[in-house]
Every structure is written in structure tokens, then in C-alpha cells.
C-alpha positions as CSV (number, residue, x, y, z in Angstrom):
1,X,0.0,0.0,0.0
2,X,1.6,3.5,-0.9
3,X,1.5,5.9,1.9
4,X,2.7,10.0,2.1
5,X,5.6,11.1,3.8
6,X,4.7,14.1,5.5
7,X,8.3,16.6,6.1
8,X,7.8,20.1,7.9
9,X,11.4,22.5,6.9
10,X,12.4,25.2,8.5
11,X,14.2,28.7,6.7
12,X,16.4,30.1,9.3
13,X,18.1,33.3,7.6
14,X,20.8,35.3,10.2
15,X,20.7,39.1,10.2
16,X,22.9,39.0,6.9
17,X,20.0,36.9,5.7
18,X,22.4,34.1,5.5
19,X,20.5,30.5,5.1
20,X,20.9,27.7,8.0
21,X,21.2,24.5,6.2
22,X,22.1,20.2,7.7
23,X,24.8,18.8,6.5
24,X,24.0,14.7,7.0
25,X,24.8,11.6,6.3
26,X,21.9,9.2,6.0
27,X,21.8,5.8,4.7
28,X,25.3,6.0,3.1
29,X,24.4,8.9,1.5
30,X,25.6,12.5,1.8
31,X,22.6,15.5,1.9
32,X,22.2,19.4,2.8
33,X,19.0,20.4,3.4
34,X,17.0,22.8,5.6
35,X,16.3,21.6,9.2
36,X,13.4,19.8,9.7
37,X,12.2,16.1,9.7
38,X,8.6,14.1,9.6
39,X,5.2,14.6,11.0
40,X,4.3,12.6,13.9
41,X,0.8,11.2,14.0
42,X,-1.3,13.5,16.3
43,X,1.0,16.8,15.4
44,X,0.6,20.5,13.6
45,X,2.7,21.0,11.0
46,X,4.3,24.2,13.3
47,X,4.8,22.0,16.2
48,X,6.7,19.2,14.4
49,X,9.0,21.9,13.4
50,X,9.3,23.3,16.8
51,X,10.1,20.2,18.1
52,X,12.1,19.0,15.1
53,X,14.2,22.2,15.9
54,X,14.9,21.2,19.6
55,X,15.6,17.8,18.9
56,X,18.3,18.8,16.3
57,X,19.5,21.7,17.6
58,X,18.2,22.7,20.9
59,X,16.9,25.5,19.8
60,X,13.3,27.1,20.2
61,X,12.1,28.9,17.4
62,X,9.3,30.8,15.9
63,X,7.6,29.4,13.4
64,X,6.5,32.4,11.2
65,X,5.3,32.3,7.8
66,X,4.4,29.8,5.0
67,X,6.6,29.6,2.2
68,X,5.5,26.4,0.4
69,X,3.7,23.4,0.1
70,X,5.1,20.8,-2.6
71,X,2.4,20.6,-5.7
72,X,4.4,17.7,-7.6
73,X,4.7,14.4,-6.8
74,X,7.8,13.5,-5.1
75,X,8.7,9.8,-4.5
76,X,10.5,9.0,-1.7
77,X,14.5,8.7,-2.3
78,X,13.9,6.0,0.3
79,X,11.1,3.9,-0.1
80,X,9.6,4.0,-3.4
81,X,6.2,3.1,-1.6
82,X,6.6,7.1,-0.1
83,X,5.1,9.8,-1.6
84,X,6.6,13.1,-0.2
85,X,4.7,16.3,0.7
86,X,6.9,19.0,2.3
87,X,5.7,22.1,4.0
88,X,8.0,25.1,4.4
89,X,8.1,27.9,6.5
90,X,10.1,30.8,7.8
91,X,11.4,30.3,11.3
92,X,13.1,32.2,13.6
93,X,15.5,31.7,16.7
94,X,14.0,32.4,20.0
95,X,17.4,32.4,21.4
96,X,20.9,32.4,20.7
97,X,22.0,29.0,18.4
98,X,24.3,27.1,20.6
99,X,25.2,24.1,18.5
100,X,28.8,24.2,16.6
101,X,28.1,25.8,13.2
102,X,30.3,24.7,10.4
103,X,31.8,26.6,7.8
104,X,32.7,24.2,5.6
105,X,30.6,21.6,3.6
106,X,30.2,18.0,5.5
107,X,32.5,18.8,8.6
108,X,31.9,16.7,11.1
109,X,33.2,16.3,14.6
110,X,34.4,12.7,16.4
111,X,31.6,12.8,18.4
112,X,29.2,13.2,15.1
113,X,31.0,11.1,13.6
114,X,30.6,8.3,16.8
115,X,27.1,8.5,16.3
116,X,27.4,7.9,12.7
117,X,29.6,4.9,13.4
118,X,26.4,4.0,15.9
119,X,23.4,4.9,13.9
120,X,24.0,5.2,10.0
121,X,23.3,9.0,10.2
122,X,24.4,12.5,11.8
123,X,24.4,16.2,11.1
124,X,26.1,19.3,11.4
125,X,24.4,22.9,10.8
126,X,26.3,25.7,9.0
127,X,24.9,28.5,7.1
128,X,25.5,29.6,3.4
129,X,25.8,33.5,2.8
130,X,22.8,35.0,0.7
131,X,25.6,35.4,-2.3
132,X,26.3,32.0,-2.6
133,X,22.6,30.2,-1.8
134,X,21.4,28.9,-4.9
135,X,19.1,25.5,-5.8
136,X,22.7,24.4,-5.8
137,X,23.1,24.5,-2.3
138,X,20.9,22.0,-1.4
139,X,20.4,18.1,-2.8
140,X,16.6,17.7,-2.4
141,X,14.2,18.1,-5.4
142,X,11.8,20.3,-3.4
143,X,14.7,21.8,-1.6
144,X,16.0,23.4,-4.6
145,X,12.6,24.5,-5.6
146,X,12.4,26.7,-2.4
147,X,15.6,27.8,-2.7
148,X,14.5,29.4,-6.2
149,X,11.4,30.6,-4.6
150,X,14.0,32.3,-1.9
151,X,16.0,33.9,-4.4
152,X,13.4,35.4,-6.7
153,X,11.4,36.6,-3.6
């Protein structure tokens, strides 16, 4: 039986309107995207990402406006029974961000890297200056349409 894949993202921009993005290995493969994860059964859309923020990166955020709702279908890049929806919206940091940020693509620590060794999967967060943030930047089909969507708006 097919089923959806719900995902809630998050656009964090920094007073230079500089983009947060994940840097993570999952499954053996390597992805940037925007911070976020799935829908749990019973949740709002703006509560998943308010708790997908804490989870990740122990940070509470505002979840502000909506940029986008995918309108194509998207199979799953990991079960091709998965359709995808993703829901975007424009977040904002309630407090200061007090994870390690990266400045360079896929830099992990030892400890990320120990839970990748455990688990199969890890991330770092770093963000990309508004100069260089293009589709690009990010590996996920609906990523890369709201990062156009960013740039032209």
C-alpha cells in the first residue's frame, strides 16, 4: 500500500540573511537540506518543526510564515512506496544558536562522527551566505525549488 511522507522545513536566515542548512549523512548517502524532519501522528505541521528544531539543535524557534507546500509528486528517495509532501516555513531563533556551526561543507566532529559509526546517520548545521545560496546549495528536489522561490522573492 503507498502511503505519504509528511516533512515540515524550516528557513532560518541570520541578520545578513544568510540560510541555516544540515549537512548529514543518511543511509550512506551525503545531503544538505533545511532543518526539519517528519510529521508525527497527532502533530501540527508548526509544532513538528518546533520540536524537530529542539531535537536537532536545541533551539526554540518561531515558526512564522508559510513559504511552500510541494504541488508535484515526489517519491521517496527511500522507499519507493513514499510519496513526499513538504511544507516550508520561515522560522526564527528564539534564542541564541548554541550548537557548533560549520563553515565548511560535510564537517563533522568525532563525536558526530561516533554516532554515525552507531546509527547510520548525523548532522552538522552551518549556514550559506545569501551570495552564494542557490538551488545548488541543497540536494533535495523540493529543496532546490524553495531555494529558487527564496531567491526570486
Amino acid at each position: 500500500m503507498s502511503m505519504f511522507n509528511i516533512r515540515v522545513y524550516g528557513i532560518l536566515q541570520n541578520k545578513n540573511a544568510d540560510v541555516l542548512v544540515s549537512d548529514e549523512f543518511i543511509r550512506g548517502q551525503q545531503y544538505t537540506k533545511f532543518p526539519g524532519g517528519g510529521l508525527e501522528f497527532g502533530e501540527g505541521t508548526r509544532d513538528c518543526l518546533k520540536r524537530e528544531f529542539l531535537e536537532e539543535m536545541q533551539l526554540k524557534v518561531l515558526v512564522t510564515d508559510h513559504i511552500y507546500t510541494t504541488d508535484f509528486f515526489q517519491m521517496s528517495a527511500f522507499n519507493p512506496e513514499h510519496q513526499i509532501i513538504s511544507i516550508y516555513y520561515r522560522v526564527e531563533a528564539l534564542e541564541e544558536i548554541r550548537v557548533p556551526l560549520r563553515t565548511r561543507l560535510f564537517d563533522f566532529d568525532e563525536a558526530q562522527m561516533e554516532v554515525y559509526r552507531k546509527t547510520g546517520e548525523t548532522e552538522t548545521f552551518r549556514f550559506i551566505t545569501w551570495s552564494s545560496f542557490s538551488a545548488d546549495s541543497v540536494s533535495l528536489p523540493i529543496d532546490k525549488v524553495v531555494a529558487d522561490l527564496l531567491k526570486t522573492n
